[in-house]
C-alpha positions in Angstrom: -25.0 -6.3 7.7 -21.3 -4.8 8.0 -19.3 -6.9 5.8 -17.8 -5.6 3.0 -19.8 -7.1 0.2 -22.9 -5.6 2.1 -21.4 -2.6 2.4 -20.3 -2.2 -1.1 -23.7 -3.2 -2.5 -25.2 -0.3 0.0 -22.6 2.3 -1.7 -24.0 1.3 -5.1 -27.7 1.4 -4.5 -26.6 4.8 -3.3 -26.6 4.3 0.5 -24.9 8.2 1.8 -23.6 6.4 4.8 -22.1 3.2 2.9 -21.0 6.3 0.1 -19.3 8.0 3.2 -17.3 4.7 4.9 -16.0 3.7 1.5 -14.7 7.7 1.1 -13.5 7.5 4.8 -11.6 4.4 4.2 -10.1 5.1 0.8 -8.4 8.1 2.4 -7.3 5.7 5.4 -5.9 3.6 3.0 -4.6 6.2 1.1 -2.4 8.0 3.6 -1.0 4.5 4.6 -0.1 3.5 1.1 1.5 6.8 0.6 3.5 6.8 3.5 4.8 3.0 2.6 5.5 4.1 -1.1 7.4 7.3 0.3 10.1 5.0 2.7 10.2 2.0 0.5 9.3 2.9 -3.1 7.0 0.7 -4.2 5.9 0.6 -8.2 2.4 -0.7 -7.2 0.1 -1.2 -4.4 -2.0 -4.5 -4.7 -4.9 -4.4 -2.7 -6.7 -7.8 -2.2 -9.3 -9.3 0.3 -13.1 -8.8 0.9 -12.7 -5.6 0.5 -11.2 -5.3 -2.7 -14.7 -6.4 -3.6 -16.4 -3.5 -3.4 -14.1 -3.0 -7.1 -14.4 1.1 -8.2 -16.3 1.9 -4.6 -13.4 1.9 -3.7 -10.5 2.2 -6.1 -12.3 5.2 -7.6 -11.8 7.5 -3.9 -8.9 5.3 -3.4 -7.1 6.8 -6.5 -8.4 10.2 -5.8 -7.0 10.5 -2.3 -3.8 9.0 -3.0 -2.9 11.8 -5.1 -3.6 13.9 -2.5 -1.7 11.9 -0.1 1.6 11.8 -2.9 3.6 14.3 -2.5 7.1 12.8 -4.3 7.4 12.3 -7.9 7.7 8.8 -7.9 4.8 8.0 -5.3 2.6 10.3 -7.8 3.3 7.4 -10.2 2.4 4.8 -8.0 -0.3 2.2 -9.4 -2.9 0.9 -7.2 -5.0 -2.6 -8.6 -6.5 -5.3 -6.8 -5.3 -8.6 -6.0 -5.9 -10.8 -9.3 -6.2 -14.4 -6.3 -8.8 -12.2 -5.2 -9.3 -13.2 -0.8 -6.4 -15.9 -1.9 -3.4 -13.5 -2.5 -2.2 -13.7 0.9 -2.3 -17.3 0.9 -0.5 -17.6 -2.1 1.6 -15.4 -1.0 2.6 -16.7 1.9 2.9 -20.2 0.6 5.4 -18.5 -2.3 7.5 -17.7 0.2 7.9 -20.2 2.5 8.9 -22.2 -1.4 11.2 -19.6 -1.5 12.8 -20.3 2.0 13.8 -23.9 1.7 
């Protein structure tokens, strides 16, 4: 199984390969959230979805390779969380801002 959850519950029975994707993503993730913080500076970086799951599997390396990845003051101070609406927040989102628009 390849979804996240089965992933994630891989990593913490202490699967090296599921250990290894969630490292290989979190720097992924990592360099793209640093480069967005760096052109548009952003205070936070909310990461939602299935994989947001996964909870310190990923935050933990995520966190960790984002300080490698900051290289400007104010992306060092960047905070990273997960989406509180969980695999909603882009629903909710999106629904907020189409209120917004009329």
């Amino acid at each position: 199984d390849t979804t996240a959850a089965a992933v994630a519950a891989a990593a913490r029975a202490g699967d090296p390969v599921a250990i290894a994707s969630y490292e290989r993503a979190a720097q992924a993730l990592a360099a793209g959230i640093a480069a967005t913080a760096t052109l548009v500076e952003i205070d936070i970086a909310v990461i939602g979805g299935g994989v947001a799951g996964a909870g310190e599997m990923l935050f933990t390396p995520l966190r960790r390779s984002l300080r490698d990845y900051a290289t400007l003051s104010f992306v060092r101070g960047l905070t990273v969380a997960p989406a509180v609406m969980g695999t909603d927040a882009g629903l909710v989102g999106a629904a907020a801002a189409a209120i917004a628009l009329r």
